[in-house]
C-alpha positions in Angstrom: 80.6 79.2 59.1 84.0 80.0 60.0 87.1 77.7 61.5 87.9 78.9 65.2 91.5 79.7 63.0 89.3 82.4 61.0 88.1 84.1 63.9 88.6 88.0 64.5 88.6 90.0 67.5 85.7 91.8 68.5 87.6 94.7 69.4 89.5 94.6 65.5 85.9 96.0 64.3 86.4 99.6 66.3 90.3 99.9 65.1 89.2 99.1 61.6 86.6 102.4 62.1 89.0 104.3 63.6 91.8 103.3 61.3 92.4 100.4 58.7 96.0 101.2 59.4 95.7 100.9 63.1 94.1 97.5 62.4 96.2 95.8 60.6 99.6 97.1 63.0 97.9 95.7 66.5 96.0 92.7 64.8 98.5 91.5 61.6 102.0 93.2 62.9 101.2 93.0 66.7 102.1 96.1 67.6 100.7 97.8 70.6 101.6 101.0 73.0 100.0 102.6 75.5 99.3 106.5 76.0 97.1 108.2 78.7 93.4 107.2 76.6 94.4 103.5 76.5 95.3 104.1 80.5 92.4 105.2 81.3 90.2 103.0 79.0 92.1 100.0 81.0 91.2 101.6 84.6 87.6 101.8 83.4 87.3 98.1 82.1 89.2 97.1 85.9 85.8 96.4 87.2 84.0 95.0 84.4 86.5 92.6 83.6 86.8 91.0 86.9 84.4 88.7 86.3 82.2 89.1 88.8 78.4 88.8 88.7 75.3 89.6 90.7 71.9 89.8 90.8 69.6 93.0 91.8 66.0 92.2 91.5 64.6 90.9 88.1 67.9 91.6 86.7 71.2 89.2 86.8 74.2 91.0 85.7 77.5 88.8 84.1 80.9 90.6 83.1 83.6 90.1 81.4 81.2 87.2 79.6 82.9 85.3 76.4 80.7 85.3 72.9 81.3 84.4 70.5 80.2 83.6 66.5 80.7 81.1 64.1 78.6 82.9 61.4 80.8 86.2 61.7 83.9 84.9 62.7 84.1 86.6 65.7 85.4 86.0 69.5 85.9 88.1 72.4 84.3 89.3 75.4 81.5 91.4 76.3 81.6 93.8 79.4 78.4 93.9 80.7 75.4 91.6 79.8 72.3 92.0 81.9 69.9 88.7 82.0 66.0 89.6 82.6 63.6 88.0 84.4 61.3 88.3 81.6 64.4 86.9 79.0 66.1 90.0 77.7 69.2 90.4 77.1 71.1 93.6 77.4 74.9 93.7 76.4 76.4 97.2 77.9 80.5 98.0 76.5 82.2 100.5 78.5 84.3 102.9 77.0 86.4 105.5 78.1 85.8 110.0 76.9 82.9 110.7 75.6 80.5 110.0 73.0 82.0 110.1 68.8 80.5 111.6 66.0 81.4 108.1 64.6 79.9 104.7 64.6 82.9 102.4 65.5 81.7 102.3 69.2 77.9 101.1 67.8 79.0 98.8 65.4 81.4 97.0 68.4 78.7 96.6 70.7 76.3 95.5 67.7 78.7 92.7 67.0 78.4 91.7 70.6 74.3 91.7 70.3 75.4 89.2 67.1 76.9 86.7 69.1 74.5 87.0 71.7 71.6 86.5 69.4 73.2 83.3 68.1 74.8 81.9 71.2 71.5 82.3 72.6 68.9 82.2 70.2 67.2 85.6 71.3 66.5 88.8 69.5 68.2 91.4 71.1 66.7 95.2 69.7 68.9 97.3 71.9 72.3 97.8 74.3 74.0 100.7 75.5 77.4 102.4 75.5 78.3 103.6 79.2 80.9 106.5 78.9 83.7 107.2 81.5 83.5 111.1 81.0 79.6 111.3 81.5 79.2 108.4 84.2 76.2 107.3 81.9 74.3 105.1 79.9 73.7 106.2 76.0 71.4 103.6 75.0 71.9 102.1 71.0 68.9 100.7 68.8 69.9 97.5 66.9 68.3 98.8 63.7 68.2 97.4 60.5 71.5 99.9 59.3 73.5 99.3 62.3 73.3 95.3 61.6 74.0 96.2 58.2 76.8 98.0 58.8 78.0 95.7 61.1 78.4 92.9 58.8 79.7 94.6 56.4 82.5 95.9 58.8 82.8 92.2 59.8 83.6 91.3 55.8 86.1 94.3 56.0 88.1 93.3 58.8 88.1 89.8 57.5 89.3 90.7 54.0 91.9 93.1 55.5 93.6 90.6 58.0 93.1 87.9 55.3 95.5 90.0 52.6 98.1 90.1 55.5 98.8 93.7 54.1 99.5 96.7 56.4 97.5 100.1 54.5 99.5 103.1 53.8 99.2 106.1 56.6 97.0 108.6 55.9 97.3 112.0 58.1 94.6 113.3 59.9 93.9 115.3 63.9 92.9 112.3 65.6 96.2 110.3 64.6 98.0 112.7 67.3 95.9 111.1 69.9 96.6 107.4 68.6 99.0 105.3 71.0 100.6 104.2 67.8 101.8 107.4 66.0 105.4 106.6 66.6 104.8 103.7 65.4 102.9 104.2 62.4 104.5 107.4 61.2 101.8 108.5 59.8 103.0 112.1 58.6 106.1 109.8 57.0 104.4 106.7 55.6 101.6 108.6 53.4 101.0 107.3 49.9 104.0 108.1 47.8 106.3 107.6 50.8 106.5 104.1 52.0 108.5 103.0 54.9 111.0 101.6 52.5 111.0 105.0 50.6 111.2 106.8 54.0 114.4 104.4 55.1 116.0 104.9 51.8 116.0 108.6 52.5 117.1 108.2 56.1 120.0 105.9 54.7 121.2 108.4 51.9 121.1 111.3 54.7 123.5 109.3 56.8 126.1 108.7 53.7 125.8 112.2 53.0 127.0 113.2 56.4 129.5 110.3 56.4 131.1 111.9 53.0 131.2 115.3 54.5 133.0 113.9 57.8 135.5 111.9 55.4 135.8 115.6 53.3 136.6 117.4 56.7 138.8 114.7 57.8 140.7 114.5 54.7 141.1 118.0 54.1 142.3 118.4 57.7 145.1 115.5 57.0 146.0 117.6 53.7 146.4 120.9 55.8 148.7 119.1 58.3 151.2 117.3 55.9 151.6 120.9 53.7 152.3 122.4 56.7 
């Protein structure tokens, strides 16, 4: 079991998917921008994380609910979690787009089921992922391979933020559409050019150009007293 001081946030598990790198800036160096995804991911969650609840039929529907986990080591908020007459439970996490050929979005809303299934005592075998771009519902089995791969991302996270070491960049498409790339430099900060490395260079640039300014300025002083 973990101290409440251990604890991660839910959301840490989807940035470490995405991008170990991305991780460790918004959860160990507290960095954070926004662009027009993260906009638009906020407008979506506007309604789910009101608060509010209601009840249609056999089904009573909480937002915005807190979980949590002491096993894991994880806290946050889920978006949607639909009660059942019949005692299901039924976590739903919005996201913004469209479905991705990855599973960061899975493993996120599996980690939810986690600490639903240990706040509550319940086995929950499935949830779904609502999409802003389709206005649906894709639904996601808790299988024996999500939950593994779950935990493991849990252990991951953990051992990253533990280590309280930012990993080097590594280029790729989707960092163009990360709100952090001015940030993170990432076509800069590859392996074999560090930040310091990369500020070193900057540095040595700007004494260059200081010493050819002196050289001008000093031949021009030169030119005026021979003349």
């Amino acid at each position: 079991m973990y101290a409440e001081s251990e604890y991660i946030m839910l959301s840490a598990l989807q940035h470490y998917l995405f991008c170990p790198r991305q991780c460790a800036l918004i959860h160990l160096e507290q960095v954070w921008a926004e662009n027009r995804f993260t906009a638009e991911g906020r407008v979506l969650h506007e309604r789910t994380d009101s608060g509010l609840s209601q009840k249609q039929g056999k089904i009573s529907t909480v937002r915005a609910l807190p979980i949590r986990s002491g096993r894991l080591g994880l806290s946050g908020q889920a978006d949607v979690v639909e009660f059942h007459e019949d005692g299901g439970v039924f976590p739903v996490e919005y996201k913004r787009g469209r479905p991705k050929k990855d599973r960061c979005d899975a493993v996120q809303l599996c980690a939810q089921a986690l600490c639903l299934e240990e706040m509550l005592k319940v086995e929950i075998p499935e949830g779904a992922l609502f999409y802003g771009q389709s206005r649906r519902r894709h639904p996601v089995v808790f299988d024996d391979e999500l939950r593994r791969l779950t935990n493991k991302t849990v252990a991951q996270v953990h051992d990253l933020l533990d280590r309280r070491a930012t990993p080097m960049a590594v280029y790729s498409k989707k960092c163009d559409q990360c709100s952090l790339y001015s940030a993170c430099l990432p076509k800069s900060c590859t392996a074999g050019r560090s930040v310091r490395k990369y500020l070193a260079g900057m540095l040595r640039g700007s004494d260059e150009k200081d010493a050819q300014h002196a050289l001008r300025d000093d031949s021009g002083s030169l030119f005026e007293q021979g003349g």
